[in-house]
C-alpha positions as CSV (number, residue, x, y, z in Angstrom):
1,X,18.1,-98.3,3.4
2,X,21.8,-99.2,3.8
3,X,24.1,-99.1,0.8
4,X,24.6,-102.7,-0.2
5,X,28.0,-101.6,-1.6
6,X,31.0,-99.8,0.4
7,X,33.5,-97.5,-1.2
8,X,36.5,-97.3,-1.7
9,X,39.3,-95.1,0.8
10,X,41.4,-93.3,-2.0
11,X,39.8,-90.3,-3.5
12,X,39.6,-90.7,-7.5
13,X,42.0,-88.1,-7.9
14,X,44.4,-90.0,-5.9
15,X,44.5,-93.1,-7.7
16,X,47.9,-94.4,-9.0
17,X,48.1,-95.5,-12.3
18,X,46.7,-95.8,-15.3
19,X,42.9,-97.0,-15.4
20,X,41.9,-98.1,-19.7
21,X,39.0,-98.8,-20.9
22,X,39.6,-102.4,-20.0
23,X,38.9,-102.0,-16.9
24,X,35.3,-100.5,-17.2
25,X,34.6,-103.3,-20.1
26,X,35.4,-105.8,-17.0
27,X,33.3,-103.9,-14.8
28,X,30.5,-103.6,-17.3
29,X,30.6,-107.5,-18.3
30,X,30.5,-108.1,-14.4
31,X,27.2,-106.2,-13.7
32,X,25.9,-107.8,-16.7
33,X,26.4,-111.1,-15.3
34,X,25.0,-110.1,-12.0
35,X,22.3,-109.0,-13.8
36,X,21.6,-112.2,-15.7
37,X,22.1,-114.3,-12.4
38,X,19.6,-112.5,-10.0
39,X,17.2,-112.8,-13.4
40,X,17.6,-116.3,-13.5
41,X,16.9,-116.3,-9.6
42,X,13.6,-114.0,-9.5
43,X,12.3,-115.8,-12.4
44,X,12.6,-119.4,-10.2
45,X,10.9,-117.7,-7.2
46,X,8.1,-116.9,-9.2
47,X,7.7,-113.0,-8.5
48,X,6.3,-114.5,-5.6
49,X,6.6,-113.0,-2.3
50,X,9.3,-114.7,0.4
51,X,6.6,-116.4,2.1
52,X,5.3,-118.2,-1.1
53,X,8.9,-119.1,-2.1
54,X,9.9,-122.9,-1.6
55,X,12.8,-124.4,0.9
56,X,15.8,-122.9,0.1
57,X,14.3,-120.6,-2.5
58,X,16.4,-117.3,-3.1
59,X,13.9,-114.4,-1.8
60,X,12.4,-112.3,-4.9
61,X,12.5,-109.2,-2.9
62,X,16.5,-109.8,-3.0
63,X,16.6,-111.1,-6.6
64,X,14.7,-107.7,-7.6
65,X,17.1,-105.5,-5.6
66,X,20.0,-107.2,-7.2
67,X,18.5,-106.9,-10.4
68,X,18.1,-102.9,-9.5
69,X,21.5,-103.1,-8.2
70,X,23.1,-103.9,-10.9
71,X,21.1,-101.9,-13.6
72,X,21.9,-98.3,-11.3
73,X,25.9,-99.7,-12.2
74,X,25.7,-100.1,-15.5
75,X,23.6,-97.0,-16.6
76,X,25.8,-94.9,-14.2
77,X,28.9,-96.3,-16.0
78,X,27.4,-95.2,-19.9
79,X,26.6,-91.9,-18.1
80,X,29.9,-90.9,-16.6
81,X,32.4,-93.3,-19.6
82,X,29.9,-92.6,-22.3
83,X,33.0,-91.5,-24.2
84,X,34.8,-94.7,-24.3
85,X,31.1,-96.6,-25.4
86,X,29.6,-96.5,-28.8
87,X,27.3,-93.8,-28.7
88,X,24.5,-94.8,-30.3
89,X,24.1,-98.5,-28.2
90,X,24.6,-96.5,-24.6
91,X,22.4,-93.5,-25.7
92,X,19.7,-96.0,-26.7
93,X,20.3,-98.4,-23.5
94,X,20.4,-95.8,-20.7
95,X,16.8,-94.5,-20.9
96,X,15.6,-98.4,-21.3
97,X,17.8,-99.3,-18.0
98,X,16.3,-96.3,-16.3
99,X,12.7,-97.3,-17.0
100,X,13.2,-100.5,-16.0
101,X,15.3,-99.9,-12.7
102,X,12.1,-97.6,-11.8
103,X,9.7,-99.8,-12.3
104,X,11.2,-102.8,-10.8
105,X,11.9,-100.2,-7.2
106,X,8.0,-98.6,-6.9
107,X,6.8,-101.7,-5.2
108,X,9.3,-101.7,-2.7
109,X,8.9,-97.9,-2.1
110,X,5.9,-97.9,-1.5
111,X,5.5,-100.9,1.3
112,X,9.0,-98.9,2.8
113,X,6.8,-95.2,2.7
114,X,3.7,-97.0,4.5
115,X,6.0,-98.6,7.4
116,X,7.7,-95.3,7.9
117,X,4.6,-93.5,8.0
118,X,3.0,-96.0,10.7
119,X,5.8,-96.4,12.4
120,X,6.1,-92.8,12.9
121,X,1.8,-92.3,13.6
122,X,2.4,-95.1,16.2
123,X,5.3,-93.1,18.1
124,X,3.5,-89.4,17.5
125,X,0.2,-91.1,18.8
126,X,0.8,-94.4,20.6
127,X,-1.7,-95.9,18.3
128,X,-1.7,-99.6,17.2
129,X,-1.5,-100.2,13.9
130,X,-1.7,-103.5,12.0
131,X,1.0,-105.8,12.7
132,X,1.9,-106.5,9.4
133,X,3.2,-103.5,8.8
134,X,4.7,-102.6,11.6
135,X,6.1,-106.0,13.2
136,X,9.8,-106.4,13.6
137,X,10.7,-103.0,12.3
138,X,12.6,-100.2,14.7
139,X,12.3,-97.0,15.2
140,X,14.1,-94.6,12.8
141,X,17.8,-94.2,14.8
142,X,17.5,-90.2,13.0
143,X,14.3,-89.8,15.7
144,X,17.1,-89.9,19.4
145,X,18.9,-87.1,19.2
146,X,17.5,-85.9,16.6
147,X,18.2,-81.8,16.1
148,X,15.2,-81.2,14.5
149,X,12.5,-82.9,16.5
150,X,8.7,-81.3,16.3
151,X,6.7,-79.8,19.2
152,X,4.9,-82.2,21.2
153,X,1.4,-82.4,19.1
154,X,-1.8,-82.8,21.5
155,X,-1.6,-86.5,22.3
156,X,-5.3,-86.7,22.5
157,X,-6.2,-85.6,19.4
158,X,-3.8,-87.2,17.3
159,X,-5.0,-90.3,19.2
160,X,-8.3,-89.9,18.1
161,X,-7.3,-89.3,14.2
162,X,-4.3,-91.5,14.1
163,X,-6.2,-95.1,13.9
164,X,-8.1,-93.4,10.6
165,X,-4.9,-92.2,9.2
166,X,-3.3,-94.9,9.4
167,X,-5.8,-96.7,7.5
168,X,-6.5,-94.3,4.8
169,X,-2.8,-94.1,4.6
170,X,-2.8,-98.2,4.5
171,X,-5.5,-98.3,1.6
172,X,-3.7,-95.9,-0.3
173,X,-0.3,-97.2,0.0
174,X,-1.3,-100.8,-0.4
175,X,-3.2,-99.7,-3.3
176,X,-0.3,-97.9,-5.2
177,X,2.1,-101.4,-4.1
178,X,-0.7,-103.5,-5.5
179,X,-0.7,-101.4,-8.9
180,X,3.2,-101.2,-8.8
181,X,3.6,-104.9,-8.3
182,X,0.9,-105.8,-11.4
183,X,3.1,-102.8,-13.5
184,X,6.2,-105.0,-12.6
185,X,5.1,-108.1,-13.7
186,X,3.6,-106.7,-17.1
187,X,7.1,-104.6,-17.5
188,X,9.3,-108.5,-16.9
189,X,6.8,-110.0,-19.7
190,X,7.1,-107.3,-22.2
191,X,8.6,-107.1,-25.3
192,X,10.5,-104.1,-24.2
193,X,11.9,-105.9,-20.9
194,X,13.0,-108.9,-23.2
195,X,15.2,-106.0,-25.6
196,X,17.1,-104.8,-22.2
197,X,17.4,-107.8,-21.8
198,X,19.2,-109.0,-24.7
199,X,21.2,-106.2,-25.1
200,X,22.9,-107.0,-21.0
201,X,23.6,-110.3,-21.9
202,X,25.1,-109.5,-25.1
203,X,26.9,-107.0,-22.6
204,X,28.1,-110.0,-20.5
205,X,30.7,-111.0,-23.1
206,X,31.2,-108.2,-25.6
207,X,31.5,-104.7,-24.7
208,X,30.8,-101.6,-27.4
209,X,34.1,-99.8,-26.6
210,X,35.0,-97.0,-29.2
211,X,38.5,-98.0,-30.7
212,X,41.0,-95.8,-28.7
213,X,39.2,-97.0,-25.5
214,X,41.9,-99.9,-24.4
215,X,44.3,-96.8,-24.7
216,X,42.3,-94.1,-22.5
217,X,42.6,-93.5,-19.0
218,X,39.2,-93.4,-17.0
219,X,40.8,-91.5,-14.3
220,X,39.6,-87.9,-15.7
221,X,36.3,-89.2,-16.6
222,X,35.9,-90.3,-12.9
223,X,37.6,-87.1,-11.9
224,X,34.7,-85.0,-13.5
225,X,32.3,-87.1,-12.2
226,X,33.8,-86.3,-8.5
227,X,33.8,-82.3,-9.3
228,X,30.1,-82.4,-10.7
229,X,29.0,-83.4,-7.3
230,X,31.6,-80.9,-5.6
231,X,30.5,-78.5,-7.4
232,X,26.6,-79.3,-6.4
233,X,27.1,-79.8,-3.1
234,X,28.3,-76.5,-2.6
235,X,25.2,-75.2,-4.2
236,X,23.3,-76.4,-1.2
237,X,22.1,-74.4,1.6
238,X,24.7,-76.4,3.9
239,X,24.5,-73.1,6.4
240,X,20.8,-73.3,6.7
241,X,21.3,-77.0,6.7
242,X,23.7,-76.8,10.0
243,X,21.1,-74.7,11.7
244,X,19.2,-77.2,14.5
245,X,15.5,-76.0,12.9
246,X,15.3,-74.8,9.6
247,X,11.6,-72.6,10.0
248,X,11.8,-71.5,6.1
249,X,12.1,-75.1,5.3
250,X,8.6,-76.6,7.3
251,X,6.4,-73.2,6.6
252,X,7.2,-74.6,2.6
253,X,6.3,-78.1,3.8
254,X,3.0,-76.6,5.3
255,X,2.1,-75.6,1.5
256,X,-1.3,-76.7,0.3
257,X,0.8,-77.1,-3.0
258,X,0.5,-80.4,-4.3
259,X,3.9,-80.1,-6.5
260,X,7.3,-81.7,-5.2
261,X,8.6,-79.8,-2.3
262,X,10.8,-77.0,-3.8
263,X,13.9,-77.3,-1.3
264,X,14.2,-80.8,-2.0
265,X,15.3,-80.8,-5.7
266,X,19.1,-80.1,-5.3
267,X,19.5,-82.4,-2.5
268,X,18.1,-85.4,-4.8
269,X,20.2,-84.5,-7.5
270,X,23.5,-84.2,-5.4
271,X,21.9,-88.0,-4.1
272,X,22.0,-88.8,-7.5
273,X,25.6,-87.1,-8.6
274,X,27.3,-89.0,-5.4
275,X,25.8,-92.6,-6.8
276,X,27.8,-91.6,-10.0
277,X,30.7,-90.9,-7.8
278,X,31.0,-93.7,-5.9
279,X,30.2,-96.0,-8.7
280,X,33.1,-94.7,-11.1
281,X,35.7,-95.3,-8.1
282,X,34.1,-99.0,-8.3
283,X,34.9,-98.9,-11.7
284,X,38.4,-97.7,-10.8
285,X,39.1,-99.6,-7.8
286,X,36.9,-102.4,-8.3
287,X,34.4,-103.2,-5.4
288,X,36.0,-104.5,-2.7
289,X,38.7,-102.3,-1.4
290,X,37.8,-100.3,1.6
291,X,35.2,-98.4,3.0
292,X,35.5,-95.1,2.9
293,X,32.9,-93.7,6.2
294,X,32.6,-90.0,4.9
295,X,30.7,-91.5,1.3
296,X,29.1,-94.1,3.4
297,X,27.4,-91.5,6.0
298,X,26.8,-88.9,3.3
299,X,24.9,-91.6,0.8
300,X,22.8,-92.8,4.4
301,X,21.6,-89.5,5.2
302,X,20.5,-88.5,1.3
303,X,19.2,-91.7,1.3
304,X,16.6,-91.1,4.4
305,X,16.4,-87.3,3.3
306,X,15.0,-88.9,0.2
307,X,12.5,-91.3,2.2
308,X,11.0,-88.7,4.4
309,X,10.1,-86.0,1.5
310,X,8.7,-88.6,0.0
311,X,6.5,-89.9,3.0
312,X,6.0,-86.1,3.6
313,X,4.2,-86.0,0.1
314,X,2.3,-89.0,0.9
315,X,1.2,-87.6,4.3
316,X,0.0,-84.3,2.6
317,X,-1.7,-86.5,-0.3
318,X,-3.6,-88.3,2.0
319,X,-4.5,-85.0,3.7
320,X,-6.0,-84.0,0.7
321,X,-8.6,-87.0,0.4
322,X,-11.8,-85.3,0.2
323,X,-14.7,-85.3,3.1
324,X,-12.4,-86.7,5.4
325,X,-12.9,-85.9,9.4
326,X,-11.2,-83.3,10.8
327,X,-9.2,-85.5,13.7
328,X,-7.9,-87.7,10.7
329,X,-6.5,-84.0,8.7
330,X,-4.8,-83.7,12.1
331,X,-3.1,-86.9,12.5
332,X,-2.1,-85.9,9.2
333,X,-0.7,-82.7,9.1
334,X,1.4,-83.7,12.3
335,X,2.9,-86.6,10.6
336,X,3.3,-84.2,7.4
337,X,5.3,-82.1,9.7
338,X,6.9,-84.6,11.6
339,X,8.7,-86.0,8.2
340,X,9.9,-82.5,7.2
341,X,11.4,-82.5,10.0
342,X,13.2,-85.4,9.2
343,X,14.1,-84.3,6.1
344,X,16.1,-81.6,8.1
345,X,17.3,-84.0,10.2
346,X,19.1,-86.0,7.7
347,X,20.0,-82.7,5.9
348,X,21.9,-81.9,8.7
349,X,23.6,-85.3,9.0
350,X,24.7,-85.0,5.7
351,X,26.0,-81.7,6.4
352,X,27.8,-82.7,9.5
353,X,29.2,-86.1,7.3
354,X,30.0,-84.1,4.5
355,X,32.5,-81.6,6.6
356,X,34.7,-84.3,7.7
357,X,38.0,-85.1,6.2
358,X,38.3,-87.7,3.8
359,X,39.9,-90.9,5.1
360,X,42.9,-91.9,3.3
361,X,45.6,-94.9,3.4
């Protein structure tokens, strides 16, 4: 998915200028009020879906992704200010935010994982698949040109075990939504939903600032922030990762292991580390100066990186499933391998993004 926010040109180290404390209590009151607003707005939907919502009824899947939108910002800013907050509030808050921004995402992450995984069974296979699922979607843009594209699999056999992929991969997934939806209505009417959130719109008008805050710069806060990611992207295998076909990388993704693909944990984190980054240069240079492309590419291609490992786990879960025939393990372990391939795909992306000079003003 797209970043719903663009970033800033100037790097943080760049900035001109003192940046106080003031300016991330502005920052934090404005998420909070965001917060409070796309509440208001998913509670008059009705946690229904867009199709059940009445004329001119804001859509709940929008509502919920503001509402995750705005959590991610305000956690991120006690992580990387937590210096400048009263410790005890943001140490207690941040956990709370994180469970909540979670659970309120799983839904949506799990319909997103079955499209992909149909969409990419239908273009491996040239199977139809229900229309629901697939209707009004296109193809991956990653898949022309991309530089780490699988063999050709034998079209007549992945015919064959593609339609019964697909729908054990359909009950599944819709299963997992159906649970994650039911979780995030029981998390919105809980007790511990209603003490987040209190705390936010107490947040909205009076910010926890320790007492020299108005007086401290943000700038090397933001600047550490910047040279934790630095520091783990250069961790990364970017020369494997500018190679065409990483083989290393998909004999791993062939594991019978069921655990989290190995490779994959430092690219997630740096993911994680560049959401900090970008969100303390919002904090500095509020959110809407410029976009800066380099942050913009990079975030995209962690972003699908992240979606195909994790539709490459599905793939290999559903694989496991027992007594299931052996055209279906096929279709499976062809669409296993077809999203570790895109995971390569975007890792090289990213690399290639990554390389290019920041742009300045």
């Amino acid at each position: 998915m797209a970043q719903q926010h663009l970033e800033p040109t100037d790097p943080v180290s760049r900035h001109v200028g003192p940046v106080t404390g003031d300016a991330l209590a502005g920052y934090l009151r404005a998420q909070a009020t965001e917060f409070l607003r796309a509440l208001r707005l998913h509670r008059e939907s009705g946690g229904t879906t867009a199709a059940g919502a009445g004329p001119g009824a804001e859509d709940p899947v929008d509502a919920a992704r503001a509402l995750r939108r705005s959590l991610r910002r305000v956690s991120a800013s006690l992580h990387t200010f937590r210096p400048l907050l009263d410790p005890d509030w943001s140490e207690s808050l941040r956990p709370e935010l994180a469970w909540l921004s979670g659970t309120l995402g799983m839904e949506h992450a799990y319909e997103s994982r079955l499209e992909r995984l149909l969409l990419a069974l239908h273009r491996l296979s040239g199977a139809v698949f229900p229309a629901q699922h697939i209707a009004g979607t296109a193809p991956d843009p990653q898949h022309s040109g991309s530089p780490t594209h699988p063999a050709a699999p034998d079209r007549g056999n992945l015919t064959v075990g593609a339609a019964k992929a697909g729908a054990l991969l359909d009950r599944q997934l819709t299963l997992a939504r159906t649970r994650a939806h039911s979780t995030a209505l029981q998390a919105l009417g809980s007790s511990r939903f209603h003490a987040v959130a209190d705390c936010i719109a107490v947040l909205a008008s009076e910010v926890p600032l320790v007492q020299s805050a108005p007086a401290t710069d943000l700038r090397p806060l933001a600047t550490a922030a910047e040279e934790r990611l630095a520091d783990a992207v250069t961790a990364l295998p970017l020369v494997t990762a500018g190679h065409p076909y990483n083989a290393e990388a998909l004999i791993h993704g062939l594991s019978p292991d069921p655990a989290p693909h190995p490779q994959d944990t430092p690219w997630h984190q740096v993911r994680l580390l560049l959401r900090l980054h970008r969100y303390a240069r919002e904090v500095l240079q509020g959110t809407g100066a410029p976009v800066d492309v380099r942050l913009f590419d990079a975030g995209r291609a962690l972003d699908r990186h992240r979606d195909a490992s994790e539709a490459a786990a599905a793939a290999a879960q559903a694989a496991r499933t027992p007594r299931i025939a052996p055209a279906t393990a096929y279709a499976l372990g062809v669409l296993h391998a077809d999203q570790r391939h895109e995971v390569e795909a975007a890792r090289f992306t990213f690399q290639q993004s990554w390389q290019k000079h920041p742009v300045s003003t």
